[in-house]
N, C-alpha and C positions, 0 to 999 in steps of 0.2 A: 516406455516412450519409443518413439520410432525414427527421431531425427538422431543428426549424428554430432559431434561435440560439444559440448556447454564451457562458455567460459564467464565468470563473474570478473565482473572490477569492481571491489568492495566488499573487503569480509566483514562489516557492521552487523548488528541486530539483522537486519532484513536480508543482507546476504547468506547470512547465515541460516538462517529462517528459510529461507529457498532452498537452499545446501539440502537440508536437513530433511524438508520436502519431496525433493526432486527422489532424493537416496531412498524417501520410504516405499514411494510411489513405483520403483523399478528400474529407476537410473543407473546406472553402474559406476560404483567412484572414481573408476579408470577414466570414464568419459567428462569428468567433470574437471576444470582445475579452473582457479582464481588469482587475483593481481591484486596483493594486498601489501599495503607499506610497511605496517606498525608488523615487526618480529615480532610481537610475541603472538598476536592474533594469528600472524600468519602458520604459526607453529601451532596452536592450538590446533587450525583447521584441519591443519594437514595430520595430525595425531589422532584427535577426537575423531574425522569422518571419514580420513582417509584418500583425501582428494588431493590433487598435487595444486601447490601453493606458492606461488612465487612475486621474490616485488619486482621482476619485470613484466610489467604489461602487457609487451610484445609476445613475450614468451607466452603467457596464461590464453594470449586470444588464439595463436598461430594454428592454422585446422582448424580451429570453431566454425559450429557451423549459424551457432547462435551465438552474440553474446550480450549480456545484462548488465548494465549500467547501474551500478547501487552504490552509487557518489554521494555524497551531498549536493545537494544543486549549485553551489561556489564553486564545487573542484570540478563540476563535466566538462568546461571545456580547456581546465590544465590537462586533465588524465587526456582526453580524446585527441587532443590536436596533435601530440606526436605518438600516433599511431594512426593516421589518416592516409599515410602513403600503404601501410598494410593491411588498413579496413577496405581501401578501396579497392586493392588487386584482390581481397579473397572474395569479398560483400558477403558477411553473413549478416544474415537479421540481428539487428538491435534493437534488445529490448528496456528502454528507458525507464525505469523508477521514480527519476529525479522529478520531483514537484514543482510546478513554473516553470521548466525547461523544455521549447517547443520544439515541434520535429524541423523547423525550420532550422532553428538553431545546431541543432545537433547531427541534419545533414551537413551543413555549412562544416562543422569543425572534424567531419571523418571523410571530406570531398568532396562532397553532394551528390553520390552514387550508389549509399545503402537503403535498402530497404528497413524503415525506423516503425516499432509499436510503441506507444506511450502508456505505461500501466498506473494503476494509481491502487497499492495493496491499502489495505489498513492495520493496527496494530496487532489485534486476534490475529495475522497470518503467523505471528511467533509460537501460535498452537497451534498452528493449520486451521483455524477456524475464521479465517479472511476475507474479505470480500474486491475484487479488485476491477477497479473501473478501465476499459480499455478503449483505445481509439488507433485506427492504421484507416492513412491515408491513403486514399485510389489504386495508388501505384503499388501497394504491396497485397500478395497473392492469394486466395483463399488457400493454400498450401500454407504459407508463412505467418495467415490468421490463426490458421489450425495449429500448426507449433506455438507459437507464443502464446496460446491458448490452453495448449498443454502444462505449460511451462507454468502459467501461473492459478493454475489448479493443483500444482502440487503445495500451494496454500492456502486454498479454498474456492468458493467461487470466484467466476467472471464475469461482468458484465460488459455492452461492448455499448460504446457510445457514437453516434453516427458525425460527429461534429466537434472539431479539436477543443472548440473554447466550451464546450458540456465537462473536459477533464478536470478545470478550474468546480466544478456544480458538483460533482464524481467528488472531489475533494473536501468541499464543504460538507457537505451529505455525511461519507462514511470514510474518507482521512481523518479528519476533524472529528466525528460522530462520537471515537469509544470517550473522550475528552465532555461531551456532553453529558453522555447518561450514567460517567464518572462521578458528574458534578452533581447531577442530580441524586444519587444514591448518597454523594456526602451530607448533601442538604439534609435529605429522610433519616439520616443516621444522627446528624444536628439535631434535627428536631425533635426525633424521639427522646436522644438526649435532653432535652428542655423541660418535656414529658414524666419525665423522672424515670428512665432504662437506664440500669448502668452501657456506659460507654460500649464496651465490647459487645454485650447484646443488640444494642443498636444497632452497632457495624455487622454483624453476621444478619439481623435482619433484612437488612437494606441489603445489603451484598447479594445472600442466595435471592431473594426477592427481583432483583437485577437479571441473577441469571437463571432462574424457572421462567422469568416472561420471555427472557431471551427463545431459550426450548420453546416454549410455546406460539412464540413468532415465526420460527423456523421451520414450523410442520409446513411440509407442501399447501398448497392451497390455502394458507392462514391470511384472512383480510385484517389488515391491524384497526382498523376500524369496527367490526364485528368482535374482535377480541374487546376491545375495552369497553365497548356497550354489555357484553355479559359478563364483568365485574361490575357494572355500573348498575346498584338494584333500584330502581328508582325509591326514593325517599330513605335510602340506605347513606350508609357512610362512606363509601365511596362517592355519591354523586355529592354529598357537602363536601368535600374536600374537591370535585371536579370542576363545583361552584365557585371556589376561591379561586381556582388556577385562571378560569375564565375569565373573569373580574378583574384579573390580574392582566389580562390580554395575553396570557401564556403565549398563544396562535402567534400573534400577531412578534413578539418577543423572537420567538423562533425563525421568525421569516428574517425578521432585520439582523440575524446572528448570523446565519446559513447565507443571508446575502453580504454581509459583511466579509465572511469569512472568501465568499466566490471575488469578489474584489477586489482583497490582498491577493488571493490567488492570481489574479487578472495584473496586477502591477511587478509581481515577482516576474510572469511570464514575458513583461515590457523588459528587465534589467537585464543584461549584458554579462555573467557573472566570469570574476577572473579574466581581468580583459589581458593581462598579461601571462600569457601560456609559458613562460619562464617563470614565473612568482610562484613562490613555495606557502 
């Protein structure tokens, strides 16, 4: 990569998941360091990847030229607000994680003078195999598209969204998504179960079964449409079993899940979270 300092705030799952990323991708662990609370995590990072680790804040951002937001969405704007008088004299790019939490917001709590991208990874980024929905408003540069673009390629893909309240859709879709076809593969393992497979058979069925379609999804030019039509042999067993889901108004099930989901997403992004930047 070609930009110059990274600093995380948050060694969780997904910071770490980026860490981890960034280092395979050509990062240099000298340019990397993080603002993590919890000692032991923070020892971890700094042991396991070799990046410098510290639970001052101020410290982890100071020279960045970017940095990444991997809070929970209750603590962005305790962490952010007392370090607003240093985000604003250096302005590196912030890149946001936190789910619900708008760039409005999180200019408000570092000045209202940085350049903000709001990403939205999903779980698979813990294997680099992520997909991550993005959105940078007007004001920020196709220079600064280009970095936070790099930045969260080192977990997978990106996609870039033209419209802040599409990050909420971006969430439902594929935040949400690994949680779906989770559910689903338990059911197929259910059922087989019922079927008479012993238990563990099931589960390894439905499992790899999950993830060959996955592969096969992921071939450049794959229409998921086209895919499922040739499994489907007409008057085969696939298309009776296609017949039940239908029947069932799968379609329509799906819609009012993914809309549900954008929704809750839409009411997070009305809450206000930690209104007290003193509260621990």
């Amino acid at each position: 990569m070609t930009h110059g300092r990274i600093a995380l705030l948050g060694g969780g799952n997904m910071g770490r998941a980026l860490i981890g990323g960034l280092l395979r991708s050509g990062t240099r662990a000298e340019r990397v360091s993080i603002g993590e609370h919890v000692a032991e995590a923070r020892s971890a990072l700094a042991q396991e990847l070799g990046i410098t680790a510290t639970a001052d804040n101020a410290q982890a951002v100071a020279g960045a030229a970017i940095v990444v937001l991997a809070v929970k969405p209750q603590d962005a704007r305790r962490v952010l607000l007392p370090l607003a008088a240093v985000l604003r004299t250096a302005r590196p790019l912030l890149i946001s994680i936190c789910a619900g939490t708008r760039v409005e917001s999180l200019q408000e709590w570092t000045g209202g003078a940085l350049p903000v991208v709001r990403a939205m990874p999903n779980r698979p980024a813990l294997l680099g195999a992520g997909v991550t929905g993005m959105y940078a408003p007007p004001a920020v540069s196709v220079a600064q598209r280009s970095a936070a673009e790099q930045v969260m390629q080192a977990v997978g893909e990106v996609v870039w969204v033209p419209d802040e309240d599409l990050v909420d859709v971006v969430t439902a879709v594929s935040g949400s998504g690994p949680a779906y076809f989770f559910l689903l593969a338990q059911l197929m393992a259910e059922a087989g179960e019922g079927l008479g497979l012993e238990r563990q058979a099931a589960q390894r069925l439905a499992a790899a079964t999950l993830y060959g379609a996955g592969l096969m999804a992921h071939v450049p030019g794959a229409d998921l449409s086209r895919l499922r039509a040739e499994v489907t042999s007409p008057s085969g067993t696939t298309e009776a079993a296609v017949r039940v889901l239908e029947a069932g108004d799968l379609r329509g099930t799906i819609a009012r899940a993914l809309a549900a989901a954008t929704a809750r997403g839409r009411e997070l992004a009305m809450l206000r979270p930690d209104p007290d930047p003193a509260g621990t």
